[in-house]
C-alpha positions as CSV (number, residue, x, y, z in Angstrom):
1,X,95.5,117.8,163.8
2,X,91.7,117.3,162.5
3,X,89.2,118.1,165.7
4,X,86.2,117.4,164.2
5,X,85.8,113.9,162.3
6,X,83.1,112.7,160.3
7,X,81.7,110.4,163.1
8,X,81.0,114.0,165.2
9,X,78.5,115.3,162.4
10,X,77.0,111.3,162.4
11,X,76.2,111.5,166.1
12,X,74.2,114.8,166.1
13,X,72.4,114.3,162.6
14,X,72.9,110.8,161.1
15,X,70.3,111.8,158.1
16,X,72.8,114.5,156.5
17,X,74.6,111.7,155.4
18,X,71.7,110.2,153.4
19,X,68.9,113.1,152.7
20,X,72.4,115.2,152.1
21,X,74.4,112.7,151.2
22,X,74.8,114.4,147.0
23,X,76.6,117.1,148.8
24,X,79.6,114.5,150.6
25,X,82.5,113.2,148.8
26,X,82.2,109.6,148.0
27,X,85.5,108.0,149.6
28,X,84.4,104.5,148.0
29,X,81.8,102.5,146.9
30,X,80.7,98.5,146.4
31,X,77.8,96.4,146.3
32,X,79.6,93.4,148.2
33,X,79.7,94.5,151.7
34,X,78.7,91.8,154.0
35,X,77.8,92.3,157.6
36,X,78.4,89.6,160.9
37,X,78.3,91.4,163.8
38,X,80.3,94.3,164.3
39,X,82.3,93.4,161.2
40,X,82.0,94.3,157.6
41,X,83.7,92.9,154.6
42,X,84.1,93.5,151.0
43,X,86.5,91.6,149.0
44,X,86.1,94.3,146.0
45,X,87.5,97.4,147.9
46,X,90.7,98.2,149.4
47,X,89.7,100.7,152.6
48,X,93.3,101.2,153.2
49,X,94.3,102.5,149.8
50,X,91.1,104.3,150.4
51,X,92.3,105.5,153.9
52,X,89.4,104.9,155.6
53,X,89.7,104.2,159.2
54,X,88.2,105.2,162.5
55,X,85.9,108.5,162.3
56,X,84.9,107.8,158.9
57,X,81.1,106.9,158.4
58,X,80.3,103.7,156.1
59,X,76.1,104.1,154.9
60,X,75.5,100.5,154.6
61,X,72.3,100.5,152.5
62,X,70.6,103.4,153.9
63,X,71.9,103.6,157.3
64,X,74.9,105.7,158.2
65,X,77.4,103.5,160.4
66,X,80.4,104.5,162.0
67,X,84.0,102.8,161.5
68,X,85.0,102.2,164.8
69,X,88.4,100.8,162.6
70,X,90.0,99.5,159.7
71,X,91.2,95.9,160.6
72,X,92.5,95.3,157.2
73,X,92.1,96.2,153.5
74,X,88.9,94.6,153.2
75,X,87.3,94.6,157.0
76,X,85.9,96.8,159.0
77,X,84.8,97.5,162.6
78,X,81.9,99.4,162.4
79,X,78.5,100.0,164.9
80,X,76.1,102.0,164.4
81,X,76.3,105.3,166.6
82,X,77.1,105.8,169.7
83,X,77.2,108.5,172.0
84,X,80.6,107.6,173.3
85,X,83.9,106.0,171.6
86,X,84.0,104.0,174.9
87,X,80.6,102.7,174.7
88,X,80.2,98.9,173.7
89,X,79.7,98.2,169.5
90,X,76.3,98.1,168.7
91,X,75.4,95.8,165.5
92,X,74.3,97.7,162.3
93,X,72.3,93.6,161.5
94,X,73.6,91.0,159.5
95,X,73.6,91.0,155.6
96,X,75.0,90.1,152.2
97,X,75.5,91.7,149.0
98,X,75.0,95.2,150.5
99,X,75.3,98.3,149.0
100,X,78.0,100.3,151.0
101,X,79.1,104.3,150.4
102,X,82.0,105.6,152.1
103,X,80.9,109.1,152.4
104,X,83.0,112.5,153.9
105,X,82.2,116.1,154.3
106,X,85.8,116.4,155.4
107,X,86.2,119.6,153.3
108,X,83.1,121.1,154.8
109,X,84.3,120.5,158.3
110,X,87.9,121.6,157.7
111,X,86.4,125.4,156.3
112,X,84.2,125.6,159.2
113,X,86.9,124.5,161.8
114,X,89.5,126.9,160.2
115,X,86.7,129.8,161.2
116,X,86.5,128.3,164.1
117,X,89.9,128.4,165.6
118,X,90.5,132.1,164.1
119,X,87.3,133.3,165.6
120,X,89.2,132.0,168.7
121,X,92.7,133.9,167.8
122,X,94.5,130.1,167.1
123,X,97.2,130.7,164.2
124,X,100.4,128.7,164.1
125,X,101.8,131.6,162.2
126,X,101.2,134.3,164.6
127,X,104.7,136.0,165.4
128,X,103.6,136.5,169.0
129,X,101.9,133.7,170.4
130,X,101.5,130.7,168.0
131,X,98.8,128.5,168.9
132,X,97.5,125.0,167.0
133,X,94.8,122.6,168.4
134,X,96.9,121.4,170.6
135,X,96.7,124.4,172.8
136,X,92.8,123.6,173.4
137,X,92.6,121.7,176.5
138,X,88.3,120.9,176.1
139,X,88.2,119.9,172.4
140,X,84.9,118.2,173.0
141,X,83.2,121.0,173.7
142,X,84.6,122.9,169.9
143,X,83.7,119.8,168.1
144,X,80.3,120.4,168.7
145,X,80.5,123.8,167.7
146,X,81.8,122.6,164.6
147,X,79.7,119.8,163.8
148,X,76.7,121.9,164.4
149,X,77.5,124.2,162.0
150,X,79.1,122.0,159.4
151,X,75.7,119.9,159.2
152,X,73.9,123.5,159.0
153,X,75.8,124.0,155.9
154,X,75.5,121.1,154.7
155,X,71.7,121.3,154.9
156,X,71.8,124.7,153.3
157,X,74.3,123.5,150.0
158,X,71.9,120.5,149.4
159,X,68.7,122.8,149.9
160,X,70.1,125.1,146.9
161,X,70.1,122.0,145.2
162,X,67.2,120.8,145.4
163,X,65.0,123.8,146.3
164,X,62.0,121.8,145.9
165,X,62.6,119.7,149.5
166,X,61.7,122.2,151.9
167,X,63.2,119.6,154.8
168,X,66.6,120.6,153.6
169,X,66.0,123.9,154.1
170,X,63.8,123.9,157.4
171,X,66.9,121.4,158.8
172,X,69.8,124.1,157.6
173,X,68.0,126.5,159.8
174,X,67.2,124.8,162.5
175,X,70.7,123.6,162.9
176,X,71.9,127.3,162.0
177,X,70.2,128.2,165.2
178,X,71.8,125.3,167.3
179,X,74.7,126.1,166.0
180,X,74.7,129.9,166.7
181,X,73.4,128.8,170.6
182,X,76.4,126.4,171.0
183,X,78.8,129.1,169.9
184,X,77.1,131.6,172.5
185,X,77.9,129.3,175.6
186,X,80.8,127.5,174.5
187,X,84.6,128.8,176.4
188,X,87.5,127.8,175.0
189,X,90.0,126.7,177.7
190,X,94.0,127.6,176.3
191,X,97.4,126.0,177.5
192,X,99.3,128.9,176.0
193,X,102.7,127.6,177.0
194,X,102.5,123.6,176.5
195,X,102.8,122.5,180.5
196,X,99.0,121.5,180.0
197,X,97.6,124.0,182.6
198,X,94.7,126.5,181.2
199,X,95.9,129.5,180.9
200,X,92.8,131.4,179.4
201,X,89.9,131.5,178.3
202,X,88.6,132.5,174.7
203,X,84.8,132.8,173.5
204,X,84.3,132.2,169.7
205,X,82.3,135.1,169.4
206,X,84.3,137.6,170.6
207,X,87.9,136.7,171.6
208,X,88.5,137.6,175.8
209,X,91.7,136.8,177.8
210,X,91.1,135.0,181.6
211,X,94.7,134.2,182.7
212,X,94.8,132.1,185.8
C-alpha cells in the first residue's frame, strides 16, 4: 500500500509540478483534452492503459489538476485542488484543444516513504515484529511528512539542473526546513497486533516505544 499519492505533493506545492515538472515522469500526453465542468476528455489517449486514476495529477495547460477519477478510457474527473477528498469538485474552466501532461514523481515519493517507514522501525520482513502501512493508525499525519520532503527533493534535483534559477533552489530549502519541522513534531501512532487499537507510539527521528 502507497501512503503518499501524487495529489499530497499537489496540495502543499502545486508549482513543483510545472517549475519542476522536467524532473516528473510523464505518464501521458495529448493536445486534445477538452474541459466541461469537472470532466475532461481526450479521444487520443487511453488513461486506463495508462493507469491513471484517482491521486494522479493531470497539468492541463499550465495548471496542475487533480484526478478525482478515471470514468473511462478517455474521461476524467478532475478539479482543481482541494484541501479535502470530501470537499465538493471545483472547475479547472472550460476548454478545447488543450494541452494535457500526465505527470508523476511516484518514484521520488516511494524512496522517500521507504526512509520514512524505516526511520519509524516498519519492515514486513522483521523476524520479530513485522509491520507494513497498515499498522499506522494516523497516516495523514506521515503523508505530510512525506510530501514535504518529496517536493524538497524535487526542488533540489531540478535546481542541479538548472543552476541558473535560483527559485529552485531557495524553494528546495525552504521546503527542506518544513520538512525537517514536520518530522520533529510528527508521532506515529502503531496497531502492532491488527485489532486496530494503538499500541505505541514511534517518532521518525528517533524510534521510542509508548505501549498503552
Amino acid at each position: 500500500m502507497v501512503l503518499t499519492t501524487d495529489r499530497d505533493l499537489l496540495i502543499h506545492e502545486p508549482s513543483v509540478f510545472v517549475d519542476a515538472g522536467s524532473i516528473a515522469t510523464s505518464l501521458l500526453s495529448a493536445a486534445d483534452g477538452s474541459v466541461t465542468g469537472t470532466r475532461l476528455t481526450s479521444a487520443s489517449s487511453d488513461f486506463q492503459a495508462a493507469g491513471i486514476d484517482a491521486g494522479h495529477v493531470i497539468v492541463i495547460g499550465s495548471q496542475p489538476t487533480e484526478v478525482v477519477t478515471r470514468v473511462d478510457s478517455t474521461n476524467l474527473d478532475v478539479s482543481r485542488p482541494r484541501a479535502t477528498l470530501t470537499e465538493v469538485k471545483i472547475p479547472p474552466g472550460d476548454g478545447t484543444t488543450l494541452a494535457i501532461d500526465v505527470l508523476t514523481f511516484g518514484r521520488m515519493i516511494a524512496e522517500v516513504e521507504a526512509w520514512i517507514l524505516g526511520a519509524l522501525g516498519i519492515d514486513p520482513a522483521d523476524p520479530n515484529l513485522p509491520l507494513d502501512e497498515t499498522a499506522i493508525l494516523n497516516p495523514t499525519d506521515i503523508q505530510e511528512v512525506v510530501a514535504l520532503r518529496t517536493i524538497a527533493q524535487v526542488f533540489a534535483a531540478a535546481s542541479a539542473s538548472d543552476p541558473t534559477d535560483a527559485s529552485l533552489a531557495d524553494r528546495a530549502t525552504l521546503y527542506s526546513r518544513r520538512a525537517a519541522e514536520v518530522r520533529r513534531q510528527t508521532k506515529a501512532v502503531l496497531d502492532l497486533d491488527g485489532d486496530g487499537i494503538a499500541d505505541a507510539i514511534r517518532h521518525i527521528d528517533v524510534v521510542s516505544l509508548q505501549r498503552s
